[in-house]
C-alpha positions as CSV (number, residue, x, y, z in Angstrom):
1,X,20.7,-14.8,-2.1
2,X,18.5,-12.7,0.5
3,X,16.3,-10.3,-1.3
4,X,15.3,-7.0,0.4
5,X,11.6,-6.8,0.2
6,X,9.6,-4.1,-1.6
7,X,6.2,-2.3,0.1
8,X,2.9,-2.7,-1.6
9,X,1.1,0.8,-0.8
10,X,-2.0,2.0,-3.1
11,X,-1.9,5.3,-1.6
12,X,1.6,6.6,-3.0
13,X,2.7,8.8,-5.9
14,X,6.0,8.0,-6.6
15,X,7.7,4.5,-5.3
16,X,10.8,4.6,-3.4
17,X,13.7,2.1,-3.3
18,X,15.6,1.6,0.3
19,X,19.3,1.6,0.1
20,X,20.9,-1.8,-1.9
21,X,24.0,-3.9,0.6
22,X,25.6,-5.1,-2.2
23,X,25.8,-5.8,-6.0
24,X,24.4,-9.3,-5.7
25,X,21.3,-8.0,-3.9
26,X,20.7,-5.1,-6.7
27,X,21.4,-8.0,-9.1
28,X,18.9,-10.5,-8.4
29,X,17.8,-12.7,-11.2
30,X,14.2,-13.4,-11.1
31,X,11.0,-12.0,-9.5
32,X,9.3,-14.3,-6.4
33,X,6.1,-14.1,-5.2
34,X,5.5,-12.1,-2.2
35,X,7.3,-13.2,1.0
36,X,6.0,-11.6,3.7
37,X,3.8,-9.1,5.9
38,X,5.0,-6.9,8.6
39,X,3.6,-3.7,9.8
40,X,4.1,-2.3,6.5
41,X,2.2,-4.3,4.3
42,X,2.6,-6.5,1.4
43,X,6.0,-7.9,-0.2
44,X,7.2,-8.5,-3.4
45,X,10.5,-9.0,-5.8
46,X,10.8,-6.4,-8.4
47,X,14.2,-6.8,-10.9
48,X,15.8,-4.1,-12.6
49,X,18.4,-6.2,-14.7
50,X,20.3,-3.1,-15.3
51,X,20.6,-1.1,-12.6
52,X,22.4,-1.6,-9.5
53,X,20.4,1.6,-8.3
54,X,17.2,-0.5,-8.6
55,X,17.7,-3.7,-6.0
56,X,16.3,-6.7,-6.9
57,X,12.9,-6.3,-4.3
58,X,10.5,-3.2,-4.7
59,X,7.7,-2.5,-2.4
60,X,4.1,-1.2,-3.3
61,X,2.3,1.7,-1.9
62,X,-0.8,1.5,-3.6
63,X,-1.4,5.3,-3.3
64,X,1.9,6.4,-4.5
65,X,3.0,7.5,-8.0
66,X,6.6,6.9,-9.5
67,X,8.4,3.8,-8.7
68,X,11.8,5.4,-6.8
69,X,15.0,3.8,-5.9
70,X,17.7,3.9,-2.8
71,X,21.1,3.6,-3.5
72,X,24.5,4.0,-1.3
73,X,27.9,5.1,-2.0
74,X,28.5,1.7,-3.0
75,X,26.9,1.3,-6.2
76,X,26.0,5.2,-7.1
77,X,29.0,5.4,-9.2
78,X,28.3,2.2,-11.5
79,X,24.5,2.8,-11.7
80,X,25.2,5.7,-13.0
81,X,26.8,4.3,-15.6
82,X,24.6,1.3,-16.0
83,X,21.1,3.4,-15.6
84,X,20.4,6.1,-17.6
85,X,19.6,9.5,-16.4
86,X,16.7,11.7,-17.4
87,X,17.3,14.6,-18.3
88,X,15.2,18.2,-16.9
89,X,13.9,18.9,-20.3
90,X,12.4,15.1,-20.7
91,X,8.2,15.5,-20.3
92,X,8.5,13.0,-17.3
93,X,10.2,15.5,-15.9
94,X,7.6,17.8,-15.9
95,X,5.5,14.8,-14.4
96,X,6.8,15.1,-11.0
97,X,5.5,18.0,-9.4
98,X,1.6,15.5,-9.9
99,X,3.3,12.7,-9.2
100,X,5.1,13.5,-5.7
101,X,3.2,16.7,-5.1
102,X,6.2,18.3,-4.8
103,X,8.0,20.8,-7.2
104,X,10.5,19.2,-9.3
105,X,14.8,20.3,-9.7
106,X,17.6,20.4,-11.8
107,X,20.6,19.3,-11.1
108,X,24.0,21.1,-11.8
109,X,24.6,18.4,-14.6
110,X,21.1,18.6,-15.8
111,X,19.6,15.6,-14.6
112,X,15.6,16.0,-13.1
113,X,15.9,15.5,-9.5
114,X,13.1,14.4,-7.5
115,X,11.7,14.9,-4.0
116,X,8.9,12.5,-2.0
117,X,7.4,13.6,1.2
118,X,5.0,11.2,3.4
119,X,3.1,11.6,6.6
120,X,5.0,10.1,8.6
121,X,7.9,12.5,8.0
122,X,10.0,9.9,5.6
123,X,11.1,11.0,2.8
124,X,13.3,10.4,-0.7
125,X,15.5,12.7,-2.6
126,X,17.2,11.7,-5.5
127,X,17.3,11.4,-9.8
128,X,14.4,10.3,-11.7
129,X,16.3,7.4,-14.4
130,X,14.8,5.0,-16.7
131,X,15.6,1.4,-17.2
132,X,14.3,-1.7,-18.4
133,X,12.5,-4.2,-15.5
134,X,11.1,-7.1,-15.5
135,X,8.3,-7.8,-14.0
136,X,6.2,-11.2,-13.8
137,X,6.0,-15.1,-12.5
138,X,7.9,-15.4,-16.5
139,X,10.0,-12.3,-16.3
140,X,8.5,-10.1,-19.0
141,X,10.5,-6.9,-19.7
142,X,9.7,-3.3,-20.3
143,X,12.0,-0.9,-21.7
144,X,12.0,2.5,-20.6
145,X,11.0,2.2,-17.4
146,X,10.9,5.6,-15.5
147,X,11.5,5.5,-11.0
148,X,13.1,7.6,-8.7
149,X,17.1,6.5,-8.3
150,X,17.2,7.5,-4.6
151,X,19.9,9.8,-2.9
152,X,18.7,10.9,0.3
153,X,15.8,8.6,1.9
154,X,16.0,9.0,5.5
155,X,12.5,7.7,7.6
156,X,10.2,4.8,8.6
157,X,11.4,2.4,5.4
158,X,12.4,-0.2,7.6
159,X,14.2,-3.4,5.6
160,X,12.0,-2.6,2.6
161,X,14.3,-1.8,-0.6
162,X,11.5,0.7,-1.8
163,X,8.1,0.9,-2.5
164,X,6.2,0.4,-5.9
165,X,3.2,3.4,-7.1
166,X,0.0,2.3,-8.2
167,X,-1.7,5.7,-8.5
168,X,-3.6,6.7,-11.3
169,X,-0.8,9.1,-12.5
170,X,1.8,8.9,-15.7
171,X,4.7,7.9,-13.9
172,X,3.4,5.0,-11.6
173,X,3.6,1.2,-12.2
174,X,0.3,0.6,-13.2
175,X,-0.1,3.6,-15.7
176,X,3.5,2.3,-17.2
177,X,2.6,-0.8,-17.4
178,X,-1.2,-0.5,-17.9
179,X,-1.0,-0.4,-21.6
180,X,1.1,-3.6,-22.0
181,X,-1.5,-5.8,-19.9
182,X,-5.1,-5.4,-21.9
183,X,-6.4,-3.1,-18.8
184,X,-6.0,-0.3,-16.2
185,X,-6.4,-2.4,-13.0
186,X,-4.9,-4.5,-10.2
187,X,-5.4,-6.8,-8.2
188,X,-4.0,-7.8,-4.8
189,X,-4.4,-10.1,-1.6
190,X,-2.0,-9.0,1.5
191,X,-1.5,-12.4,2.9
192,X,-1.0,-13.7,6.6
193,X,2.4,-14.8,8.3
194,X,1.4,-18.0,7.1
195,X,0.0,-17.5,4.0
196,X,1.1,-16.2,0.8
197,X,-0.4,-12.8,-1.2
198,X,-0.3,-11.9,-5.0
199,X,0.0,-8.5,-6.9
200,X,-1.6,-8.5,-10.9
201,X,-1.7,-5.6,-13.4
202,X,-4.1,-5.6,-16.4
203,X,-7.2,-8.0,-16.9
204,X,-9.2,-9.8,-14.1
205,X,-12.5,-11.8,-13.7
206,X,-14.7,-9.5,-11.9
207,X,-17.6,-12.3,-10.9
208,X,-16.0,-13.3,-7.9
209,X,-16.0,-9.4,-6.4
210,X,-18.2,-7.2,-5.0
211,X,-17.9,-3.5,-5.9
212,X,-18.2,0.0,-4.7
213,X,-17.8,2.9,-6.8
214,X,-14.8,5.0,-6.3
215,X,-15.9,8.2,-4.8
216,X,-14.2,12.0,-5.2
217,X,-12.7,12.6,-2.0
218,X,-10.2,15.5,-3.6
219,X,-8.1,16.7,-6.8
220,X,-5.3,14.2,-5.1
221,X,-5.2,11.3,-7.8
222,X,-2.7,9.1,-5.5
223,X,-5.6,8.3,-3.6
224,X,-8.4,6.0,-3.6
225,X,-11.6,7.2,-2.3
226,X,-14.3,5.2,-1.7
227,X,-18.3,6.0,1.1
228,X,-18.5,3.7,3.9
229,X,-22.3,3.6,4.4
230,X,-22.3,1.1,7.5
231,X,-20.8,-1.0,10.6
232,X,-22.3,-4.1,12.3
233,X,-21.0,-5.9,15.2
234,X,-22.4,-9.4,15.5
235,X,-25.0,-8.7,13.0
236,X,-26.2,-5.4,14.8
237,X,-25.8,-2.4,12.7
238,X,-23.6,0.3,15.0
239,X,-26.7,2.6,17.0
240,X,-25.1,6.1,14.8
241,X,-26.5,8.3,12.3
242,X,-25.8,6.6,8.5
243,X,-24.4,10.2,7.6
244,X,-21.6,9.7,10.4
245,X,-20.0,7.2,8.2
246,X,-19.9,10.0,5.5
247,X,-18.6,12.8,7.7
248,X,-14.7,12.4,6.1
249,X,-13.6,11.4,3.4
250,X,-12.3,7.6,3.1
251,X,-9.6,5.8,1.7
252,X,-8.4,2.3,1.1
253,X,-4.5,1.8,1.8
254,X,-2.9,-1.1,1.6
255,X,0.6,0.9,3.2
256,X,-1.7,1.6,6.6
257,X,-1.9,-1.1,9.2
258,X,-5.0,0.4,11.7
259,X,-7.9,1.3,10.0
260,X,-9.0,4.7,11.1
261,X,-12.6,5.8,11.3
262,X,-14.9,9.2,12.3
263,X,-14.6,9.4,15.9
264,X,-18.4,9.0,16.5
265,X,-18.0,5.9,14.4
266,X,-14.8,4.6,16.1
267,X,-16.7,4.9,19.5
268,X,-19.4,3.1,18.9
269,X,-17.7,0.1,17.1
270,X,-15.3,-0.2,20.4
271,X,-17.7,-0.2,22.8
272,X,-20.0,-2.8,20.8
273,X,-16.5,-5.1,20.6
274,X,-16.2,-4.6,24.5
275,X,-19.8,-5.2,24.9
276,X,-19.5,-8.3,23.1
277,X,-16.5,-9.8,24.4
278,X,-16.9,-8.8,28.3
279,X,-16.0,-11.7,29.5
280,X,-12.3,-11.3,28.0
281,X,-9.9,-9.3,30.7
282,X,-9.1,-6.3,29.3
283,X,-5.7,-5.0,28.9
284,X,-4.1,-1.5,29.2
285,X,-3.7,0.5,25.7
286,X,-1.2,0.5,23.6
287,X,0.2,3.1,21.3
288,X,-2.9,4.3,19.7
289,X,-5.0,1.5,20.3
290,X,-7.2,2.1,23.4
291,X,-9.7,-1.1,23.0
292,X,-7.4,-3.7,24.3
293,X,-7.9,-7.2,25.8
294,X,-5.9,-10.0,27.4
295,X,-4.6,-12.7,25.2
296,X,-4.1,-13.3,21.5
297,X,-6.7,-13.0,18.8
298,X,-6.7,-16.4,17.4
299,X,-7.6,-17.7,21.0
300,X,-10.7,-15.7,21.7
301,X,-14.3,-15.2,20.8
302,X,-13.9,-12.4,18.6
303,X,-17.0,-11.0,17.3
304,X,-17.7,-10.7,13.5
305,X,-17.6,-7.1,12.4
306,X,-19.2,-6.1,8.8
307,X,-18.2,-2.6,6.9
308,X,-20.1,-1.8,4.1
309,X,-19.6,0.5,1.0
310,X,-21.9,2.0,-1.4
311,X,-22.8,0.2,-3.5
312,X,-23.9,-2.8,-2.3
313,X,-19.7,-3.8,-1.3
314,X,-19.6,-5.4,1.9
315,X,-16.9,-7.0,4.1
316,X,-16.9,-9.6,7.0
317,X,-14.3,-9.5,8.8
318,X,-12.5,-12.7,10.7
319,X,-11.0,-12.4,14.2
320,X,-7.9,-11.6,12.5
321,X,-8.9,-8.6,10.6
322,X,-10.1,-7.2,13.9
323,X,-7.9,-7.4,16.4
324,X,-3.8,-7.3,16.1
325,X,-1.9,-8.7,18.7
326,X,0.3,-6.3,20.0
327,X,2.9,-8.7,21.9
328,X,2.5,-12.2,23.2
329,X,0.2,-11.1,26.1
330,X,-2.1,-8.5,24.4
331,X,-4.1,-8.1,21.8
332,X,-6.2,-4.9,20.9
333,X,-9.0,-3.1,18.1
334,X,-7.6,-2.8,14.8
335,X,-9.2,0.8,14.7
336,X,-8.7,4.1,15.6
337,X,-10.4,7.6,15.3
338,X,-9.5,10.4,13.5
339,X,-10.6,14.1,12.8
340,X,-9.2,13.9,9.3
341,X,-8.9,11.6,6.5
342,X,-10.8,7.8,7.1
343,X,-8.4,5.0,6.1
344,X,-9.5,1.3,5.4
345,X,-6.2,-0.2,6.7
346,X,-3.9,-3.3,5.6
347,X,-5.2,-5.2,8.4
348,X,-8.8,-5.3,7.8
349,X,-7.8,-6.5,3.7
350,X,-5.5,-9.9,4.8
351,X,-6.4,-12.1,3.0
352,X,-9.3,-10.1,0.7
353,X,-8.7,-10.0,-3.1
354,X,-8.8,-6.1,-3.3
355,X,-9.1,-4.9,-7.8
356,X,-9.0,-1.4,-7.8
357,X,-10.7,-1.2,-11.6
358,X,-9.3,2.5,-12.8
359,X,-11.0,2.0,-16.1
360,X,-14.4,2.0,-14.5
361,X,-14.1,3.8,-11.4
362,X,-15.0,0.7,-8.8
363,X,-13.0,-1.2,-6.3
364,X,-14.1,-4.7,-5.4
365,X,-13.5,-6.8,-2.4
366,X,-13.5,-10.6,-2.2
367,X,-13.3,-13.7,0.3
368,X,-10.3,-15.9,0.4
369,X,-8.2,-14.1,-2.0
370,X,-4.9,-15.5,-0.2
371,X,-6.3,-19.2,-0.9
């Protein structure tokens, strides 16, 4: 049985489903590990045993809130029979408007309808229900599970069947969850093509980790906020002001693929990558990427690049975490700059073991988490 994949994204308020083929795939049996990477992020199997409206994988967002779900005209009928609606006087109900940052509806036949906007212009439309999943390596079930049953999801979802929230709001995985698991935490490693990542819930052992605090960036709560104090390159610190690396707020995403920094930042880490690998032909730019070079990143000298958090938190990254290869030809900077919001993508984390500790306010970042 092929299982559609579900989106690991830490950023995201309510999680969306993508539409189910068939029966069987809304039906799967058992959870897996996570299967895969692509320019999304991080896979994993999520089972709803009683909703067709719920296929079998789920992906997480990490900043996103309620867990939502895609179904066609081929299985609305029967998950509404099998799921069961919530109604617009329920208090989850009234959760929405925090959770997607969008007002909530009513329905005509007084079930809570939903609506989930994202940058990129996707969005989902469709009933808030409740179920029971299970969730797990051995399958352990919760009753009255709450996600968005989607309707209308038109957008950038790819081949994912939806996306799981992790957001520090009522209706997400991790605060349903949460309470079941001894702690408010997870942990995660977004693996390589060829290796394999991990998503927990609940308790951890925080020796191996280094942490940063998590900072205020705004009154969004689907987003994790954290100071970058500091960028080497080679072991030279990056020649701007420390208070550049403060001049937007920053986030850590696990749904964002380039990592995007202040511009003044940005600028200064490409030319010291150029600098330091001059002898590699450069390439023209692609897409957004304008620090491009000949070749693919596992056959070059790739420089080591450092970012470090307050705190003390710091990150090395490998040759892989620094440049993505583009096509079989080209390779390019896994950055860009932007004017507004800082993002610490899902290519800089491969293969990190990332806990984002709600409890006490910290994020931690480890080597070979994948391993």
């Amino acid at each position: 049985m092929e299982l559609l994949p579900l989106l690991l994204a830490c950023s995201l308020l309510f999680a969306v489903v993508a539409p189910a083929r068939d029966i069987t795939d809304a039906c799967a049996s058992q959870i897996n590990d996570f299967q895969q990477l692509n320019s999304s992020g991080l896979y994993l199997t999520l089972h709803h045993p009683q909703s067709p409206c719920s296929p079998a994988p789920l992906p997480s967002d990490l900043p996103f809130s309620t867990v939502l779900t895609h179904d066609d005209a081929r299985v609305t009928h029967l998950a509404s029979r099998l799921a069961a609606a919530v109604p617009c006087s329920a208090p989850q109900c009234d959760e929405l408007p925090a959770a997607t940052l969008n007002p909530s509806a009513c329905s005509v036949s007084n079930v809570c309808v939903y609506q989930a906007s994202y940058g990129d212009q996707s969005f989902s439309v469709g009933y808030l229900s409740k179920d029971t999943v299970s969730f797990g390596s051995a399958g352990q079930k919760f009753p009255g599970f709450y996600y968005g049953c989607g309707q209308d999801n038109e957008g950038l979802f790819g081949r994912s069947a939806g996306l799981i929230g992790l957001a520090r709001n009522k209706l997400s995985l991790l605060y349903q969850l949460a309470p079941n698991l001894g702690s408010y935490s997870f942990a995660y490693c977004l693996p390589t093509s060829s290796s394999s990542g991990y998503l927990t819930i609940g308790s951890y052992n925080p020796g191996q980790y280094s942490f940063t605090p998590m900072a205020s960036g705004s009154s969004d709560d689907s987003l994790y906020f954290v100071s970058l104090a500091g960028m080497s390159v080679a072991g030279s610190p990056l020649p701007v002001a420390s208070s550049e690396y403060g001049s937007l707020p920053t986030i850590v995403d696990s749904g964002t693929v380039i990592t995007r920094l202040p511009t003044t930042v940005y600028a200064a880490l490409s030319q010291a990558v150029a600098a330091a690998m001059a002898g590699t032909p450069r390439a023209e730019a692609y897409s957004i990427l304008d620090t491009c070079f000949q070749g693919q990143a596992s056959r070059l000298r790739v420089p080591a690049v450092t970012m470090a958090f307050a705190g003390g938190a710091t990150v090395r990254l490998a040759a892989r975490n620094v440049l993505i290869d583009v096509d079989d030809a080209t390779t390019c900077l896994a950055f860009a700059a932007t004017d507004s919001t800082a993002i610490i993508g899902n290519t800089q984390q491969q293969t990190f073991s990332v806990v984002y500790d709600v409890a006490q306010s910290r994020i931690g970042f480890a080597p070979g988490g994948c391993s």
